[in-house]
MARTIZA-811786 format. One record per atom (N, C-alpha, C): residue number from 1; residue in one letter; chain; atom name; x, y, z. Coordinates in Angstrom, 2 decimals, padded with zeros to 5 digits. Each point is the difference from the previous one (the first is absolute). Example, Ala and Ser with C-alpha at 12.3 -4.5 7.8 and 13.67 -1.06 7.14 Angstrom:
! residues 2
1;A;A;N;013.19;-005.69;007.80
1;A;A;CA;-000.89;001.19;000.00
1;A;A;C;000.90;001.20;000.00
2;S;A;N;-000.35;001.05;-000.72
2;S;A;CA;000.82;001.19;000.06
2;S;A;C;-000.77;001.09;000.73
This chain:
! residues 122
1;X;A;N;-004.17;003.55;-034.30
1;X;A;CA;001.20;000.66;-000.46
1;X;A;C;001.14;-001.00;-000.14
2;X;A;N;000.03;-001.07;001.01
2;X;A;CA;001.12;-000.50;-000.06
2;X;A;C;-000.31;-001.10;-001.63
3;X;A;N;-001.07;-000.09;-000.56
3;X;A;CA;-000.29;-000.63;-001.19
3;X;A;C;000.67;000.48;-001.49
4;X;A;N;-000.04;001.57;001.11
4;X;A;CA;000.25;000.92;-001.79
4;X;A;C;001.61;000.06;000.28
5;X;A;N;000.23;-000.56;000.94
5;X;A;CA;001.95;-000.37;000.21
5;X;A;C;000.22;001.36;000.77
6;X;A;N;-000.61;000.55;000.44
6;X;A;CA;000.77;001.55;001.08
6;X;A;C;000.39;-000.39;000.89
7;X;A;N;001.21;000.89;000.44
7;X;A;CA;000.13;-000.62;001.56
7;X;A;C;000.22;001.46;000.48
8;X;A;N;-000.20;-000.18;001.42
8;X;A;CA;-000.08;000.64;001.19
8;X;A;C;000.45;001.35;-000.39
9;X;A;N;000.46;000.60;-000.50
9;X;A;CA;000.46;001.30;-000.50
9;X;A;C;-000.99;000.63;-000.95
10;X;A;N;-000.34;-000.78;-000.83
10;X;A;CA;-000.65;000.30;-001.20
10;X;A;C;-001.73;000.19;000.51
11;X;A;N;-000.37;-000.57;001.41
11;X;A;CA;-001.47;-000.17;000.24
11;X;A;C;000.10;000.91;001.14
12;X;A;N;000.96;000.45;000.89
12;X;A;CA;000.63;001.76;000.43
12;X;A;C;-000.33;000.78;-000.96
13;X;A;N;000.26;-000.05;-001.29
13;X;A;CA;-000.11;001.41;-000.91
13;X;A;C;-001.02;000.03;-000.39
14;X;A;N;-001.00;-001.27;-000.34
14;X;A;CA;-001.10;000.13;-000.19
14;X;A;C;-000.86;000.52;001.00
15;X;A;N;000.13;-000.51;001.34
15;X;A;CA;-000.78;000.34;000.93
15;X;A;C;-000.25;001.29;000.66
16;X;A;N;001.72;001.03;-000.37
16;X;A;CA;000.03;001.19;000.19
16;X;A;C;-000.65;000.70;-001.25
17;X;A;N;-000.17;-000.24;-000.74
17;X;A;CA;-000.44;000.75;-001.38
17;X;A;C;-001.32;000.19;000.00
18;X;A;N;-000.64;-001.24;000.56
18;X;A;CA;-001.05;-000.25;000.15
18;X;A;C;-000.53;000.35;001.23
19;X;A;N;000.49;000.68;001.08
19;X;A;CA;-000.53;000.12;001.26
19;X;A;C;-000.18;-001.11;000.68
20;X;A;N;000.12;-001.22;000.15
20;X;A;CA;-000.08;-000.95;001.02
20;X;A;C;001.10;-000.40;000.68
21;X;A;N;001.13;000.82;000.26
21;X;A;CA;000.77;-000.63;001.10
21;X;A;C;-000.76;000.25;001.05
22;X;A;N;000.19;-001.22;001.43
22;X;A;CA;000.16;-000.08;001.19
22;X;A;C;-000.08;000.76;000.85
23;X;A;N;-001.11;000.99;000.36
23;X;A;CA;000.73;000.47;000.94
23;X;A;C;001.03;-000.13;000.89
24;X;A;N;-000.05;-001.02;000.58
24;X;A;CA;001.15;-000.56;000.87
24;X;A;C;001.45;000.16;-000.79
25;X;A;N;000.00;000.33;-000.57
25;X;A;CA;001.23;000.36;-000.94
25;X;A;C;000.83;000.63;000.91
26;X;A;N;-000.71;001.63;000.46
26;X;A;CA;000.95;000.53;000.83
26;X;A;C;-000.27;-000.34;001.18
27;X;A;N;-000.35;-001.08;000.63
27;X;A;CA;000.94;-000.65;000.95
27;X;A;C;000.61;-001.36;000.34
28;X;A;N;000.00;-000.24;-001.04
28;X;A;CA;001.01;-001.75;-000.56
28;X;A;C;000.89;000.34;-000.57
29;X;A;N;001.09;-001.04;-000.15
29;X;A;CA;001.01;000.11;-001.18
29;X;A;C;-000.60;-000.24;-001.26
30;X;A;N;-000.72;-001.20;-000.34
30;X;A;CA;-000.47;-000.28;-001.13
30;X;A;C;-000.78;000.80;-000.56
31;X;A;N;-000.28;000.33;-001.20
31;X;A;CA;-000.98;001.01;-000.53
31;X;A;C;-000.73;-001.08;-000.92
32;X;A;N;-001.10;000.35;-000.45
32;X;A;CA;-000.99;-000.82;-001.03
32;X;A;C;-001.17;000.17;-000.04
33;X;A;N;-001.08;-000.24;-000.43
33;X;A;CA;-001.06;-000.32;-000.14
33;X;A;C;-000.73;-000.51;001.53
34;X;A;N;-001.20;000.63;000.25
34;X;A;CA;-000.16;-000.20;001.59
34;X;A;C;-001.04;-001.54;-000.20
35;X;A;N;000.31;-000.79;-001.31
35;X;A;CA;-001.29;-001.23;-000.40
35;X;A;C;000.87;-000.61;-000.37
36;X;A;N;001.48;000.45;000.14
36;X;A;CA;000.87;-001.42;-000.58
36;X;A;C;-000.11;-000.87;000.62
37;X;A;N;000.38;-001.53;-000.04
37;X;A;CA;-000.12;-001.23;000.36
37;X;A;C;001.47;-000.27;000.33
38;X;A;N;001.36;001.26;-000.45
38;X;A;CA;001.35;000.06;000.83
38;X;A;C;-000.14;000.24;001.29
39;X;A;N;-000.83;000.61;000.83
39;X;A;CA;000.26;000.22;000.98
39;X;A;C;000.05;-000.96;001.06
40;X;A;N;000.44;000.22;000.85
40;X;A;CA;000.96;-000.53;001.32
40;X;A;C;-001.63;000.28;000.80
41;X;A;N;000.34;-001.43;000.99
41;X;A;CA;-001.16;000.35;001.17
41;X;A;C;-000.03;001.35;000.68
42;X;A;N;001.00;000.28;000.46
42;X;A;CA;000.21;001.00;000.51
42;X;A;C;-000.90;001.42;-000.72
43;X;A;N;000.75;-000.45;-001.14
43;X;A;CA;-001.11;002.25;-001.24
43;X;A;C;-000.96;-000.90;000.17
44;X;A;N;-000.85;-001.38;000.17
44;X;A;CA;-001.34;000.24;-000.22
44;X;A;C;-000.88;000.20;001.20
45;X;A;N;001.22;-000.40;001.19
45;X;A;CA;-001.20;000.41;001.60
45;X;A;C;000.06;001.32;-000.41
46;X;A;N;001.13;000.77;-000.10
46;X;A;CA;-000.10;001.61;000.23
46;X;A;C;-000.84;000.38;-000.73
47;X;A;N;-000.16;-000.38;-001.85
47;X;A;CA;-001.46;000.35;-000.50
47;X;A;C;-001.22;000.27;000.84
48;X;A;N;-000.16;-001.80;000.48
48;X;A;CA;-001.07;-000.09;001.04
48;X;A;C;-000.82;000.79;000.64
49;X;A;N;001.24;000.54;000.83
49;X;A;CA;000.08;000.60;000.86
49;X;A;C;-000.36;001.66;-000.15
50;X;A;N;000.60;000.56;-000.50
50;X;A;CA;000.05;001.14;-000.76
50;X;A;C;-000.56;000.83;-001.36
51;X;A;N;-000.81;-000.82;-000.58
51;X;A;CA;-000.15;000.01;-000.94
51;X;A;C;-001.28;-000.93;-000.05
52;X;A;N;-000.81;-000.09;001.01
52;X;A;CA;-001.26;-000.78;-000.37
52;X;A;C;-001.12;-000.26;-001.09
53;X;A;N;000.12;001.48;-000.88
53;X;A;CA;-001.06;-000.26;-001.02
53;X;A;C;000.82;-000.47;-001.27
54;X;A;N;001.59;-000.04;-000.24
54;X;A;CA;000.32;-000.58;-001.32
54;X;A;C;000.06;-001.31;000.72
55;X;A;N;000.17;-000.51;001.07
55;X;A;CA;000.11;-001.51;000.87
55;X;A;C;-001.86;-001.14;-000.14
56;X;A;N;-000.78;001.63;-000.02
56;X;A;CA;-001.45;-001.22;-000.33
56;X;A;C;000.02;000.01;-001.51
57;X;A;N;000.32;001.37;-000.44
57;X;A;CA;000.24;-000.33;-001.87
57;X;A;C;000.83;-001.28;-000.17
58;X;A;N;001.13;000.07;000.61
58;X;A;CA;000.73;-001.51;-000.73
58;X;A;C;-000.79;-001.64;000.76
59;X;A;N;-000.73;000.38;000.81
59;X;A;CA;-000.50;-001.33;000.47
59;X;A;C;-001.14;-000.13;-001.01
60;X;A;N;-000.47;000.86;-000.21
60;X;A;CA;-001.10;000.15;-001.70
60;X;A;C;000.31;-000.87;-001.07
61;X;A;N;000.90;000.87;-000.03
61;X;A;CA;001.06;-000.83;-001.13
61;X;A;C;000.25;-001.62;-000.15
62;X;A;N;000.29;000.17;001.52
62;X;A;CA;000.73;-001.68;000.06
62;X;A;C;-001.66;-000.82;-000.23
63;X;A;N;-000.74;000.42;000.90
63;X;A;CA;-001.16;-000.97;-000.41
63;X;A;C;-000.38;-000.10;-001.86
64;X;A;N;-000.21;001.63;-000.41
64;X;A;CA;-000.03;-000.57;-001.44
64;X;A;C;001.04;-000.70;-000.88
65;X;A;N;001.21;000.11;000.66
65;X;A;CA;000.82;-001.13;-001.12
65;X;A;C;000.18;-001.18;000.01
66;X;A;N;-000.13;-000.71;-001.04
66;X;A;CA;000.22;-001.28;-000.14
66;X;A;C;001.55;-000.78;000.49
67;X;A;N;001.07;001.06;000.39
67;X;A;CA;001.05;-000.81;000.03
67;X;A;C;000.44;000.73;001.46
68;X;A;N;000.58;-000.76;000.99
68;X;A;CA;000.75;000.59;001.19
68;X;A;C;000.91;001.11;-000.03
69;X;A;N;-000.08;000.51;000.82
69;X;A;CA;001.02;001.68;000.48
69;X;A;C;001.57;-000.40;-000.18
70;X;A;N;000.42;-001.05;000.82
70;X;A;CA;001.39;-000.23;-000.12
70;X;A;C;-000.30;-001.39;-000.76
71;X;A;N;001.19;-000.06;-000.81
71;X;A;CA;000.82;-001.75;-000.75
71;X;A;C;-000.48;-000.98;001.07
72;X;A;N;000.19;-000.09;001.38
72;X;A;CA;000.18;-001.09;000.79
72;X;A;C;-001.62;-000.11;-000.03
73;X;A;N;-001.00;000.53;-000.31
73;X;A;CA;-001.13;-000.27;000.36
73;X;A;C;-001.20;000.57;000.75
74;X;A;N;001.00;000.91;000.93
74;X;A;CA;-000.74;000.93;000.91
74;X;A;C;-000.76;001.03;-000.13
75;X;A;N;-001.46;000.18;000.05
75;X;A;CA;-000.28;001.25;-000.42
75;X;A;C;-000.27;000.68;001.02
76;X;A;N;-000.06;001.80;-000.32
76;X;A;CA;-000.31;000.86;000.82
76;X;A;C;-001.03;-000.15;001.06
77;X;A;N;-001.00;-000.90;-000.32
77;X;A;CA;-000.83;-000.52;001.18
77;X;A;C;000.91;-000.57;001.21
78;X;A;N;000.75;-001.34;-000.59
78;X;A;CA;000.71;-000.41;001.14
78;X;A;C;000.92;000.96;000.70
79;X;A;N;000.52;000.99;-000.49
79;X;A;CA;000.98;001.33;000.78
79;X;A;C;-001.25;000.23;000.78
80;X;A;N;-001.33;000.20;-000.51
80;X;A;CA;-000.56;001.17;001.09
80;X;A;C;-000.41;-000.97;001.08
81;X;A;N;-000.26;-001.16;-000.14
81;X;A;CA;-000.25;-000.75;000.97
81;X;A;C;001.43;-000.41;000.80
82;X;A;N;001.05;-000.10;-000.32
82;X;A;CA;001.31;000.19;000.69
82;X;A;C;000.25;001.09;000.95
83;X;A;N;-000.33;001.05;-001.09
83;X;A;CA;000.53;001.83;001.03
83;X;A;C;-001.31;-000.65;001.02
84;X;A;N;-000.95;-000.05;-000.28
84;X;A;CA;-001.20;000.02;001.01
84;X;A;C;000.21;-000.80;001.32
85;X;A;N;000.47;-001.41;-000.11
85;X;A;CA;000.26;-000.85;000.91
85;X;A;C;001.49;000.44;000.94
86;X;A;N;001.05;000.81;-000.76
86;X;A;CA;001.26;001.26;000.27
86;X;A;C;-000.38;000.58;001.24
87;X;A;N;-001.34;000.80;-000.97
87;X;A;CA;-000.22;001.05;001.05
87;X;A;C;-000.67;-000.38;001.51
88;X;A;N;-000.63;-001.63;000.07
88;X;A;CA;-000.44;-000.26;001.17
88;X;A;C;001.55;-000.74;000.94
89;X;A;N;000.76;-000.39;-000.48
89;X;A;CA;000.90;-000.65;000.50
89;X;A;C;000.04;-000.99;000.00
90;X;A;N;-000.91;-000.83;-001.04
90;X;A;CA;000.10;-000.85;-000.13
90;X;A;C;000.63;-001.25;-000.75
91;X;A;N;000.51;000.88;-000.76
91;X;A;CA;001.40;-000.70;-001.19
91;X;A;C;001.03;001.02;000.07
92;X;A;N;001.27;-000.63;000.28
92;X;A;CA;000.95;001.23;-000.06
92;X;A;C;000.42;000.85;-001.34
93;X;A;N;000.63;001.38;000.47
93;X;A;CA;000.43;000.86;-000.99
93;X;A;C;000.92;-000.49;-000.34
94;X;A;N;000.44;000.34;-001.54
94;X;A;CA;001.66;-000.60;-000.20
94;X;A;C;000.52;-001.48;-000.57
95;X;A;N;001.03;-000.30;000.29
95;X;A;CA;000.24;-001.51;-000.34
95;X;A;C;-000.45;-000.90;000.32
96;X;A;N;-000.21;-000.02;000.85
96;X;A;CA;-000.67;-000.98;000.74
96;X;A;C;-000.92;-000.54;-000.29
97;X;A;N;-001.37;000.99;-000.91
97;X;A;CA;-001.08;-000.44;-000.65
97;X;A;C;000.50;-000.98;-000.72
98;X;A;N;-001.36;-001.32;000.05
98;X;A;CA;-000.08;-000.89;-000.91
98;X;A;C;-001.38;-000.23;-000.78
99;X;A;N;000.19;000.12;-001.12
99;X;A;CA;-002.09;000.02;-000.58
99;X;A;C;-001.01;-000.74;000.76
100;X;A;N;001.00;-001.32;000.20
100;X;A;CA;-000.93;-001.00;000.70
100;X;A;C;-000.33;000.00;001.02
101;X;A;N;000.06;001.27;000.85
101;X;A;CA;-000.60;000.54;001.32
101;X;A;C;-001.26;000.51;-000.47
102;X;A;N;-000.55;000.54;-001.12
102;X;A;CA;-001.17;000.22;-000.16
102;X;A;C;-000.53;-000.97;-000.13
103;X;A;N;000.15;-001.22;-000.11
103;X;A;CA;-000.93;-001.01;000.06
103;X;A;C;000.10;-000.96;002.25
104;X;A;N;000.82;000.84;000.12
104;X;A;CA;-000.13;-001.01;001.38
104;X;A;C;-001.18;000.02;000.91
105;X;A;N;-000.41;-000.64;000.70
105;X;A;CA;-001.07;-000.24;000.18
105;X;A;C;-000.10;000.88;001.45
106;X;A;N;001.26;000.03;000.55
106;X;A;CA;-000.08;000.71;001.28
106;X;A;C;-000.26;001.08;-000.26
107;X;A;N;000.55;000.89;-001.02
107;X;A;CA;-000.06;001.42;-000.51
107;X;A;C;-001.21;000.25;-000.31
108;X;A;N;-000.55;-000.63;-000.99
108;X;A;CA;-002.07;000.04;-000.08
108;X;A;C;-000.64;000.00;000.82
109;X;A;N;000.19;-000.81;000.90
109;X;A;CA;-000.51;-000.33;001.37
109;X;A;C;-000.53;001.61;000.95
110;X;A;N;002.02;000.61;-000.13
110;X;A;CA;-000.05;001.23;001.08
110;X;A;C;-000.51;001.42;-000.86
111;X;A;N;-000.07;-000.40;-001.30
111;X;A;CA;-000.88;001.04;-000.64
111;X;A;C;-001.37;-000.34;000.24
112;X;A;N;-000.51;-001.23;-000.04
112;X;A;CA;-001.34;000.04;000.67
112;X;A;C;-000.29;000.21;001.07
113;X;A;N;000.55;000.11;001.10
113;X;A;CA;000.05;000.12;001.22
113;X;A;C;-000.17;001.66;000.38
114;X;A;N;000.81;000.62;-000.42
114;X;A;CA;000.63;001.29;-000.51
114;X;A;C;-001.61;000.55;-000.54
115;X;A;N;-000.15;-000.50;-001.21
115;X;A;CA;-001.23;000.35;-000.42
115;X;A;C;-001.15;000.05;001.51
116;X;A;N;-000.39;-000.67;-000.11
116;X;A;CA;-001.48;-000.37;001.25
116;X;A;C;000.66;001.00;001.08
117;X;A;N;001.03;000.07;000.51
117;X;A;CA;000.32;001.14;001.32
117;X;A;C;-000.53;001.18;-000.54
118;X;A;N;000.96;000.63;-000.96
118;X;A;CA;-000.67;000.76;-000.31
118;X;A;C;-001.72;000.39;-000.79
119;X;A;N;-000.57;-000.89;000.05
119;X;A;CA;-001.32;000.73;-000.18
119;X;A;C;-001.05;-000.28;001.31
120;X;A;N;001.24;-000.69;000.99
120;X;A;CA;-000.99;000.10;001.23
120;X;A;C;000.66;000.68;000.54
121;X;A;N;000.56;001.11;-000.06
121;X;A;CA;000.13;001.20;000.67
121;X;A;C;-000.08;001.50;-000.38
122;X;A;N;-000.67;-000.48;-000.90
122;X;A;CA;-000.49;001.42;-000.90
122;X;A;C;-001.58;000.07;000.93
């Protein structure tokens, strides 16, 4: 969309016309498209979160496209591996995150660690 020159208003009216706003609509400020590539970390944990089967649809997605989720590079894989490492406590929520904690070695480490506990106590 942003090719055919629309902006953010214009891909709202489409998206309402069309049935694909967000659920999260009514409970964000932002309204849009729940596959835009505008959204804020934040609408995409709550997707995540809430919304699990359009969250494996867009990880679908991201694997079939040829080009990344956000401009900077990041695709929806790396969010889910972010929220994922979030949800253990192992990279913080918020500002504080830096991408390059998914590559630290201590953090892999305590997901492997993490891993093996738990399947020796099942």
């Amino acid at each position: 969309m942003v090719l055919m020159g629309w902006k953010e208003a214009d891909c709202f009216q489409w998206c309402k016309e069309n049935n694909l706003l967000a659920p999260i609509c009514q409970t964000t400020k932002r309204g849009g498209c729940w596959f835009c590539h505008n959204q804020t970390v934040e609408q995409l944990r709550v997707l995540r979160k809430n919304y699990p089967n359009l969250w494996q649809l867009l990880l679908q997605w991201d694997t079939d496209s040829p080009i990344p989720f956000k401009p900077d590079g990041h695709t929806i894989h790396d969010f889910e591996k972010r929220f994922a490492l979030e949800e253990k406590g192992l990279v913080p929520v918020g500002n504080n995150f830096q991408w390059e904690m998914l590559q630290d070695k201590n953090v892999l480490c305590q997901i492997t660690l993490q891993e093996v506990e738990r399947g020796n106590s099942k």
